[in-house]
C-alpha positions as CSV (number, residue, x, y, z in Angstrom):
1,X,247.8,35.6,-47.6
2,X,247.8,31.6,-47.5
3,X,250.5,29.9,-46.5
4,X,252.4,26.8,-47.3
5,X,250.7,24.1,-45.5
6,X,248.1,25.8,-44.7
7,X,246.6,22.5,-43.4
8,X,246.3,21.2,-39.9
9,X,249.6,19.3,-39.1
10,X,248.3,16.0,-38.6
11,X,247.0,16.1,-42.4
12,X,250.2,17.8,-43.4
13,X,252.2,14.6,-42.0
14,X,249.8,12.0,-43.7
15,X,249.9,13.5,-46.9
16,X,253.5,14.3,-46.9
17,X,254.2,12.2,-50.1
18,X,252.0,14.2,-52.5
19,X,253.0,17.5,-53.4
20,X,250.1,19.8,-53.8
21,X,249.9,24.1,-54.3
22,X,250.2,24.5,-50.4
23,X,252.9,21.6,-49.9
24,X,255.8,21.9,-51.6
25,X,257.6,18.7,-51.0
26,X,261.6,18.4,-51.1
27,X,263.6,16.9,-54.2
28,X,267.2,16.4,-55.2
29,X,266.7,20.2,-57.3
30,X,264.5,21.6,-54.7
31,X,260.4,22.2,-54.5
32,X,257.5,20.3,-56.5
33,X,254.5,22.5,-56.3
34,X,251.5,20.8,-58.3
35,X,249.0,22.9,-59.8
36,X,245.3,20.8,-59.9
37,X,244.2,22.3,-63.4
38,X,239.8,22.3,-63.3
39,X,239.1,19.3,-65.9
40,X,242.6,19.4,-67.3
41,X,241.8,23.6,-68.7
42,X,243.9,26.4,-68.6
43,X,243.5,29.7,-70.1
44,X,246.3,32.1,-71.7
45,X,246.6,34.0,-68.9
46,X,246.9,31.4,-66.7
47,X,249.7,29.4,-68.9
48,X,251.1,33.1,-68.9
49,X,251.6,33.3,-64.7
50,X,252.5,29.8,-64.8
51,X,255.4,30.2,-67.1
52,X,256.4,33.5,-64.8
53,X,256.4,31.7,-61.9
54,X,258.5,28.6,-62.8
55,X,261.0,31.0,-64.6
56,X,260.9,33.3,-61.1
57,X,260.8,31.2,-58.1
58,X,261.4,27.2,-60.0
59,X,264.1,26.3,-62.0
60,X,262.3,26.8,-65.1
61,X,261.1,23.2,-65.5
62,X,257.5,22.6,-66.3
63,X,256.1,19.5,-66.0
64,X,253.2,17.6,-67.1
65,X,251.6,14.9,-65.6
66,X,249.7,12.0,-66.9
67,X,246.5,13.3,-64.9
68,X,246.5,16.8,-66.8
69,X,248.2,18.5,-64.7
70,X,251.2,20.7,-64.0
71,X,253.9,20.5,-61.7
72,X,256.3,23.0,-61.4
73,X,260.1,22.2,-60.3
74,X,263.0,23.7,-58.4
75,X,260.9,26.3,-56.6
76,X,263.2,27.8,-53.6
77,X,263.3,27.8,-50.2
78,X,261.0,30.7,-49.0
79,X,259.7,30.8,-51.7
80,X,256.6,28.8,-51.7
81,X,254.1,32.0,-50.3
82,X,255.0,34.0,-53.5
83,X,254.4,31.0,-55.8
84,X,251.3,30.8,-53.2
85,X,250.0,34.2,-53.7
86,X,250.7,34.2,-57.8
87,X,249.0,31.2,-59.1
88,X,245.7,31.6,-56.2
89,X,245.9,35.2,-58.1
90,X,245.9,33.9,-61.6
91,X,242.7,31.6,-60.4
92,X,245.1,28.2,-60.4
93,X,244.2,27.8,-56.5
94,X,241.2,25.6,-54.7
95,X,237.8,27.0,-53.7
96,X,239.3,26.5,-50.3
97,X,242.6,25.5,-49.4
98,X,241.6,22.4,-47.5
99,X,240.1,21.5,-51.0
100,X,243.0,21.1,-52.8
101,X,244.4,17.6,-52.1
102,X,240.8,16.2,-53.3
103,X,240.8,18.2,-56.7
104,X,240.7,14.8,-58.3
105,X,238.2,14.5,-60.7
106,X,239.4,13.7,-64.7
107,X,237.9,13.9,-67.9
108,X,238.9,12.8,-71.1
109,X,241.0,16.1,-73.2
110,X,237.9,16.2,-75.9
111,X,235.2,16.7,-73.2
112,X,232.4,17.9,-74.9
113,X,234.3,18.2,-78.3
114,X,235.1,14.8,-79.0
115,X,233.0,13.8,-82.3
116,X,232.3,10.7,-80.8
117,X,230.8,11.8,-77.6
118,X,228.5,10.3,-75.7
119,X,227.7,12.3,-73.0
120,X,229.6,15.8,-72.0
121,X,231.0,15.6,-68.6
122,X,232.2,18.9,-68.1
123,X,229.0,20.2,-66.0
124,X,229.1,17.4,-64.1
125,X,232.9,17.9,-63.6
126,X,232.3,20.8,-62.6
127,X,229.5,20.3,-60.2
128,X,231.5,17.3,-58.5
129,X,235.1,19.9,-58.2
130,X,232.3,22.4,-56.2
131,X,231.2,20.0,-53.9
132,X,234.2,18.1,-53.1
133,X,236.0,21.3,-52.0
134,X,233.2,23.4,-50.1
135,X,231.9,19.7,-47.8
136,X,234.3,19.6,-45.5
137,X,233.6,16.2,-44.8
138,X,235.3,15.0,-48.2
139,X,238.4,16.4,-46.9
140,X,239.5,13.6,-45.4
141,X,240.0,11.7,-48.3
142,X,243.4,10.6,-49.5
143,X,244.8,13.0,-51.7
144,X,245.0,9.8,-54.1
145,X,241.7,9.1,-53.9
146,X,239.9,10.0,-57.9
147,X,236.9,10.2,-59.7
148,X,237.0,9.5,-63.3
149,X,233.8,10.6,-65.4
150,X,234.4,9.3,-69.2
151,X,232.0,10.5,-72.0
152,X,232.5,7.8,-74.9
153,X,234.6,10.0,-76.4
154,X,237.7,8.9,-79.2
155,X,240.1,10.6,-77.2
156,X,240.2,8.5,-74.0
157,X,242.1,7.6,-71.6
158,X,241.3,3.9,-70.3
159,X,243.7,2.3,-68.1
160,X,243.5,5.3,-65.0
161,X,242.7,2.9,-62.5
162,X,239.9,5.4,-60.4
163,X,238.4,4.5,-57.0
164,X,235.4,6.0,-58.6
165,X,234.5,5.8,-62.5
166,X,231.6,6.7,-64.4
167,X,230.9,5.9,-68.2
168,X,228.6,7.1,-70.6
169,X,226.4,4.6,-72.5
170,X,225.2,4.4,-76.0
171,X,221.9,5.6,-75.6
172,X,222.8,8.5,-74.0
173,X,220.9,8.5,-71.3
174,X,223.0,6.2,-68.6
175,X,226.2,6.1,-67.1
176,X,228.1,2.7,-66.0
177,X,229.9,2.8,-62.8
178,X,232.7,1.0,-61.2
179,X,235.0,0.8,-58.3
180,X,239.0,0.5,-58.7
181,X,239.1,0.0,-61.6
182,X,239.5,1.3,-65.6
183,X,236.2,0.9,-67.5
184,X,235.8,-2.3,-69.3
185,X,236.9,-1.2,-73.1
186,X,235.6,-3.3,-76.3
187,X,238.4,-5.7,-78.4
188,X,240.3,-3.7,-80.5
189,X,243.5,-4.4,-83.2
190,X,246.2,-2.5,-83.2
191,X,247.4,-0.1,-86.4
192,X,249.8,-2.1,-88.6
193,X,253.4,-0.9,-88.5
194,X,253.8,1.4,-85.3
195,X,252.4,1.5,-81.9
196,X,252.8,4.5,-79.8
197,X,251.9,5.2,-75.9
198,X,248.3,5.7,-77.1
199,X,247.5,2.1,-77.6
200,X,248.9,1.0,-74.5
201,X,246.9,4.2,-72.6
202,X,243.6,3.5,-74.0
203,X,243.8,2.3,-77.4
204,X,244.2,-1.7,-76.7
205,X,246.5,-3.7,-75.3
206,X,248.9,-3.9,-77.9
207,X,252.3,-5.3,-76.2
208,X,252.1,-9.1,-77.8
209,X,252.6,-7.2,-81.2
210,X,254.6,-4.5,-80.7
211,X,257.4,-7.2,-79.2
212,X,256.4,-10.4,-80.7
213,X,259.6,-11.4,-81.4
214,X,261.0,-10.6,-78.2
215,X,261.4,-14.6,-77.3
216,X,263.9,-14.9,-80.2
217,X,266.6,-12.7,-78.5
218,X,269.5,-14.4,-77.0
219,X,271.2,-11.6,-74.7
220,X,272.5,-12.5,-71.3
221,X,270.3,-12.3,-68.6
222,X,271.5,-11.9,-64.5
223,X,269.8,-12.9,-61.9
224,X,267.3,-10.1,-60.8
225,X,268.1,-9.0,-57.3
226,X,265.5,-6.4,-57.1
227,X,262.0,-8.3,-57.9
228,X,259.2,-5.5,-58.1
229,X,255.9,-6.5,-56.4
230,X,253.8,-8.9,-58.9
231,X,250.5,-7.3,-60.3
232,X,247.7,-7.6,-58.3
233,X,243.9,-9.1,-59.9
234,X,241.5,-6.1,-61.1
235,X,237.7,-5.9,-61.3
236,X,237.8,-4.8,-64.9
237,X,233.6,-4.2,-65.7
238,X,230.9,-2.3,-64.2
239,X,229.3,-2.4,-61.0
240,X,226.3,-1.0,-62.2
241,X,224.4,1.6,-64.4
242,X,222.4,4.3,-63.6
243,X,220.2,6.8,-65.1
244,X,222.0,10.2,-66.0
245,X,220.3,12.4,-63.5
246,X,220.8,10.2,-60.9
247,X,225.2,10.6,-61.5
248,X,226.0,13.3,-58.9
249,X,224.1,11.4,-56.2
250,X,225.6,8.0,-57.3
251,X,228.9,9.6,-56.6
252,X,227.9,11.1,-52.9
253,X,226.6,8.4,-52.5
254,X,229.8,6.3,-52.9
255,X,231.8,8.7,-51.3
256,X,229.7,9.0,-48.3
257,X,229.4,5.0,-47.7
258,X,233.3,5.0,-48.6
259,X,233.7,7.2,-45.9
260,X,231.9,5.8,-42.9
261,X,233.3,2.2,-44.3
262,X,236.5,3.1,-43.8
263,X,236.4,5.1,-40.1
264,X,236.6,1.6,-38.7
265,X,239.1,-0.1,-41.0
266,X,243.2,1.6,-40.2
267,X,244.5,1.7,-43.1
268,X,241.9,2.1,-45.8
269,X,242.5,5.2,-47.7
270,X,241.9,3.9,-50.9
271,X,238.6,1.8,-52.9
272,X,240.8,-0.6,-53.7
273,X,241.7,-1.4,-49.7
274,X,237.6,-1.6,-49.1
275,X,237.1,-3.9,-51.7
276,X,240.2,-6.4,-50.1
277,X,238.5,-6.4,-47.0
278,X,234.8,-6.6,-48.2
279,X,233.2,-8.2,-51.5
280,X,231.9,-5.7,-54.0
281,X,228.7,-7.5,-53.8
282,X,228.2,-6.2,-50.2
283,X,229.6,-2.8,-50.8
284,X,227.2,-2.4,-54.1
285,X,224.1,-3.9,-51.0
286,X,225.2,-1.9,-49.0
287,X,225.4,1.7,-51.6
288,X,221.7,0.4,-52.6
289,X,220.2,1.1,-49.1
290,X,221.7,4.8,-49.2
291,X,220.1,5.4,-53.0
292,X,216.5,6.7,-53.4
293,X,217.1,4.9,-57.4
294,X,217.7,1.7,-58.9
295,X,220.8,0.6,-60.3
296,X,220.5,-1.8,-63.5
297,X,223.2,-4.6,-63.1
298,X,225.7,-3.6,-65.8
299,X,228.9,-6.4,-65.9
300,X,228.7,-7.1,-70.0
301,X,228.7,-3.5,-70.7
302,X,231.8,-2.2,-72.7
303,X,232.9,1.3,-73.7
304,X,233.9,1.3,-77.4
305,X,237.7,1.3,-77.8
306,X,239.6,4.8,-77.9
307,X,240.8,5.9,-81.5
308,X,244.8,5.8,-81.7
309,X,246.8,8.8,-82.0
310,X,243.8,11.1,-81.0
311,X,245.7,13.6,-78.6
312,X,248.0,13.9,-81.7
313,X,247.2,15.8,-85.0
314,X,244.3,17.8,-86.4
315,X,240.7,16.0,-85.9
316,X,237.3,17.0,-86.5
317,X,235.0,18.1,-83.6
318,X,231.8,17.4,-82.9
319,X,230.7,21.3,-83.6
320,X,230.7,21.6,-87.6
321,X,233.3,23.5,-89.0
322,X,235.5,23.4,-85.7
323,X,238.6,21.1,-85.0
324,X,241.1,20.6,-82.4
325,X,245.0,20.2,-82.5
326,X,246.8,17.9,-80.0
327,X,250.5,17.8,-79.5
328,X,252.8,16.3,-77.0
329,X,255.6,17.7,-75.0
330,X,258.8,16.1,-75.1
331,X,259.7,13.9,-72.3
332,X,256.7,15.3,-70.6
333,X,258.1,19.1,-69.9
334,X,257.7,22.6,-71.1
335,X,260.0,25.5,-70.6
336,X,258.4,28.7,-69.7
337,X,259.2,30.1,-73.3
338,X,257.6,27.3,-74.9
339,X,254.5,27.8,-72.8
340,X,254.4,31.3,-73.6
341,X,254.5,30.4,-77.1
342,X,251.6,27.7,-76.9
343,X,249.4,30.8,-74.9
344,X,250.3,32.9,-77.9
345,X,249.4,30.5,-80.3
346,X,246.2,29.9,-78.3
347,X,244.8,33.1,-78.1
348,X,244.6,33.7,-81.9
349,X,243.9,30.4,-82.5
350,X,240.2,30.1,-80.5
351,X,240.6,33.3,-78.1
352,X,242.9,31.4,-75.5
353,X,241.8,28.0,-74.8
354,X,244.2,25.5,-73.7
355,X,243.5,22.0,-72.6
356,X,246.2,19.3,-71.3
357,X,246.6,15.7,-72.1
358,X,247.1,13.1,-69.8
359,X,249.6,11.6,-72.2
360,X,251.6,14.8,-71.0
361,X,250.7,16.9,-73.7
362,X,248.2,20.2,-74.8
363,X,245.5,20.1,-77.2
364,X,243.8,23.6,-78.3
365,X,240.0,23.3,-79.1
366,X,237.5,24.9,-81.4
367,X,239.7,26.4,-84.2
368,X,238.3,26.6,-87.2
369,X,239.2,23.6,-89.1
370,X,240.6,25.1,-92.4
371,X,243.2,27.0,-90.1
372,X,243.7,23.9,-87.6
373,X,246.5,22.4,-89.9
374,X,248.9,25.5,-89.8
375,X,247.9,26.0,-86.0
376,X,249.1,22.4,-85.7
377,X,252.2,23.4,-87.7
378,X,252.9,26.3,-85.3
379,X,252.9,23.9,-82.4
380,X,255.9,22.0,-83.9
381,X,257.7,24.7,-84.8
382,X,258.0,25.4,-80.6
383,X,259.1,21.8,-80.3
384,X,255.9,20.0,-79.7
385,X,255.5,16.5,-81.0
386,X,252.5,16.7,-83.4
387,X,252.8,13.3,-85.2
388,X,252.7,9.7,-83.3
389,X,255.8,8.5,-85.6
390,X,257.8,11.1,-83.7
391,X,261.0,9.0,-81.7
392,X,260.0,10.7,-78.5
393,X,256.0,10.2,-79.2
394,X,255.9,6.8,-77.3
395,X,258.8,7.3,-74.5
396,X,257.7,8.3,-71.0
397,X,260.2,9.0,-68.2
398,X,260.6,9.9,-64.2
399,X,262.6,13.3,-63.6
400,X,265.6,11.0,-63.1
401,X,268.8,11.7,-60.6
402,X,269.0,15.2,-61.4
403,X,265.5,15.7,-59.7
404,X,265.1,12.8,-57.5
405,X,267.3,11.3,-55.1
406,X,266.0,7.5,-55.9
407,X,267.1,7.7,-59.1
408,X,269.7,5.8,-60.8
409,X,270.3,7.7,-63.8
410,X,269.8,10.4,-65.6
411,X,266.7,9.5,-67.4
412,X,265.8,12.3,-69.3
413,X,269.3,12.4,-70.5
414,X,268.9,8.7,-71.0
415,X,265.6,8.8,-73.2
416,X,266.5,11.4,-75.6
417,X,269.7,9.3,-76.5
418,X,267.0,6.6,-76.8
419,X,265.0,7.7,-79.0
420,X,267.8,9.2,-81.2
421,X,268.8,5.3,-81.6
422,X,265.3,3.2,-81.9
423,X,264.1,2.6,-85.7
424,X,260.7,3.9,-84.8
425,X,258.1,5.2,-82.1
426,X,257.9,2.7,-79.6
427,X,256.0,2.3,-75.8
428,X,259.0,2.7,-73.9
429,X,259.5,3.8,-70.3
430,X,262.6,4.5,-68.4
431,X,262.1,4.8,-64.9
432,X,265.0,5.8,-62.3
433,X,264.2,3.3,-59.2
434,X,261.5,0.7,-59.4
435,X,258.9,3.3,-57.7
436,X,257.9,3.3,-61.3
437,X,257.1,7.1,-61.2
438,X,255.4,9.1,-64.4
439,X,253.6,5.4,-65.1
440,X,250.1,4.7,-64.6
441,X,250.9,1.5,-65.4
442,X,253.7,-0.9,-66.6
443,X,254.2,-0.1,-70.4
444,X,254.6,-3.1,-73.4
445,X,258.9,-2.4,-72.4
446,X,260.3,-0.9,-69.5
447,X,263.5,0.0,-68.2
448,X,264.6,0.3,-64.8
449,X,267.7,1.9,-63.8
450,X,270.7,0.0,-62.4
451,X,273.2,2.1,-62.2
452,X,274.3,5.5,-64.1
453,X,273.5,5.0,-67.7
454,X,272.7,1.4,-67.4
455,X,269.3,-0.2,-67.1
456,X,267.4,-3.4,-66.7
457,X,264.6,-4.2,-69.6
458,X,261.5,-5.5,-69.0
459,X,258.8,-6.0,-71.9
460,X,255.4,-6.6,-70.2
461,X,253.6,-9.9,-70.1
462,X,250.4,-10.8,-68.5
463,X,252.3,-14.1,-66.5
464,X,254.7,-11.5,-64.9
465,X,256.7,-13.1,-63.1
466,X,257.2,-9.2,-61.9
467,X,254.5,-6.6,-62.2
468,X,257.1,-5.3,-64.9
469,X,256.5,-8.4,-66.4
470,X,259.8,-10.2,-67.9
471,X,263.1,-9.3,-67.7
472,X,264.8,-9.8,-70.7
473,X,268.3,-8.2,-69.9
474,X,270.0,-6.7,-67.1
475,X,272.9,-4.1,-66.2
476,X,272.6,-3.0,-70.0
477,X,273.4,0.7,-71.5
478,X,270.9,2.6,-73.7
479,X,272.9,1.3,-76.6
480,X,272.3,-2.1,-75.9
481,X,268.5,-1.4,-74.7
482,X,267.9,0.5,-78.4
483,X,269.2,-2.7,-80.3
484,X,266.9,-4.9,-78.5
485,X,264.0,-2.9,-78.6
486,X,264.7,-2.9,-82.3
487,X,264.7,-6.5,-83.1
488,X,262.2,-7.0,-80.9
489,X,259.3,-4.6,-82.5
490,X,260.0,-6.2,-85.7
């Protein structure tokens, strides 16, 4: 049977922050155990054990992370082999158990699907998952450490900052590549009237317009005692293109150079360390030598700007006739019965295909699209947010102090009182402690938890002063946070 850290100790201590299948690490309501999901998929049967485990050994929460994953909560003491055992039985489990930590290659939801793809990733996916967990060598690298490969599609996610990226081109034929960093997305305007999480998650930047009258409002600031690290620079463009045959070796490539680069520099776990200790120009030298193919110089090249709303809704695939239905979860979980009812709704909807979001959510594929309305329809009957005008559609939050320990407040309490008060959808996130957790990044407005049911708000601006950006009132309830938001998004 495997075990729970089934890794050699010395790995076990340095990754001891990330939770993973055969780490279970502590919380204030017990065990996290992630599940790794193969390009974000996960078939009926599989939704099916999940849902049995969390209801048999977790305390029936069922989370979903903003990497299209799963994380299940609460799981006991003693425990963790029979969680183990179950999911590794229901397929859910690495090639290899030393494999799992480095499971970290994403792909947008519509892989493949997306009318507006470029390129479908999901062989290469596939190929790079294989090779990552069966060469030991790759083992080493931080459980952190992720490869993003993003096919043009509508449906995107562009602000994952990756250690590795790789971008489809117009012509089909290319991919652009970059290093820590998102890849470099074209202008874009905003949709009049409401902004959800999708325009600040790869849809634009659209914080200056969801609060642009934010400078108008005259509530009492304190002193911030707490300032949150400022926002360091990013190399936002490509490093270089190459031809599409050539992608799996530009990746090995990387990781291989990564690798040795870093066995001589303590502390470098991550891209983004290498490239404070060495210019990009002399790591992209240096990657040239190792490459038996030219790379094209790339640094104007833009991807065109994601489609808002996309993971929400009925949309048209690429395959005539087919369409897919995206819908959120609120607040980022699922209960076992409303997984169960999604598998359900799966399996006679296109045989039992299930894809998650990384805006915390599912999406089933390849229905046909006369019946992809009602299956949408049947999604929000089980409590799924279908439509981006939904109150909970743009509100993200941590697990809060009934999970964590840092916490504050009770966020999740906290953010469904929110959203009962705000006028419409709005990017907001309510974090516990300023770890920030459930973020990729900072959202257009973010608040911060002082105390029990009060917070600090923050609305994002590129001059900081924190990487929050600037606070525009402290020590304030959710009452006072809701009115603020609402003048301030009008």
């Amino acid at each position: 049977m495997l075990k729970a850290c089934a890794i050699s100790g010395d790995r076990v201590e340095r990754r001891s922050a990330c939770p993973g299948l055969f780490r279970m690490t502590e919380a204030a309501d017990g065990r996290i155990c992630r599940v790794k999901l193969s390009c974000g998929r996960l078939s009926t049967s599989q939704a099916r054990a999940v849902a049995d485990v969390a209801e048999r050994y977790g305390n029936g929460i069922i989370e979903l992370t903003s990497r299209a994953n799963l994380q299940l909560r609460g799981i006991g003491l003693g425990d963790e082999e029979y969680v183990i055992l179950a999911l590794t039985a229901a397929r859910l489990g690495p090639l290899v158990p030393e494999g799992d930590d480095i499971r970290n290659v994403m792909v947008n939801a519509t892989a493949g699907i997306d009318a507006a793809f470029l390129i479908d990733t999901l062989p290469l996916a596939e190929n790079l998952l294989e090779t990552l967990q069966l060469t030991p060598v790759y083992h080493a690298l931080s459980p952190k450490f992720s490869i993003l490969l993003d096919g043009g599609e509508a449906c995107a996610v562009t602000n994952h900052t990756s250690d590795i990226w790789l971008a489809a081109t117009e012509d089909r034929e290319r991919f652009v590549f970059g290093l820590a960093s998102c890849p470099p997305v074209a202008p874009s305007f905003p949709l009049a009237g409401k902004v959800s999480a999708e325009q600040t998650d790869g849809g634009g930047d659209a914080c200056a317009s969801v609060f642009s009258k934010s400078a108008s409002v005259t509530t009492p600031i304190r002193p911030l005692t707490r300032a949150p690290s400022p926002q360091g620079g990013r190399r936002e463009h490509g490093f270089g293109m190459v031809a599409l045959e050539n992608a799996p070796a530009l990746i090995t490539g990387l990781l291989d150079l990564f690798l040795e680069l870093s066995a001589t520099r303590p502390g470098v776990t991550r891209m983004k360390h290498l490239l404070a200790e060495m210019p990009a120009s002399e790591v992209l030298d240096r990657l040239k030598t190792r490459l038996a193919f030219p790379v094209a110089p790339a640094t104007d090249w833009h991807r065109a700007a994601p489609r808002p709303f996309a993971h929400l809704g009925v949309h048209p695939q690429r395959q005539e006739g087919l369409a897919y239905a995206g819908a959120a979860a609120p607040l980022g979980r699922l209960t076992p019965k409303r997984l169960r009812a999604i598998a359900h709704i799966a399996a006679e909807a296109n045989g039992g295909q299930i894809r998650l979001t990384p805006w915390q959510g599912v999406l089933l594929p390849d229905i046909v699209a006369a019946q992809a309305p009602s299956v949408l329809e049947r999604l929000s009957a089980t409590g799924l947010i279908g439509e981006p005008g939904h109150p909970l559609a743009g509100i993200i939050t941590c697990s809060g102090s009934t999970g964590c320990v840092s916490a504050l407040a009770d966020t999740q309490a906290d953010a469904a009182k929110l959203a009962g008060l705000l006028d419409e959808a709005a990017p907001v996130h309510l974090t516990g402690c300023p770890k920030s957790c459930a973020a990729i990044r900072p959202a257009p407005a973010t608040l911060i938890a002082v105390g029990e049911g009060r917070y600090d708000l923050f609305l994002r601006h590129p001059a900081g002063p924190s990487r929050f950006g600037r606070l525009l009132a402290a020590n304030i309830t959710i009452e006072e946070a809701a009115l603020l938001l609402n003048t301030a998004g009008k």
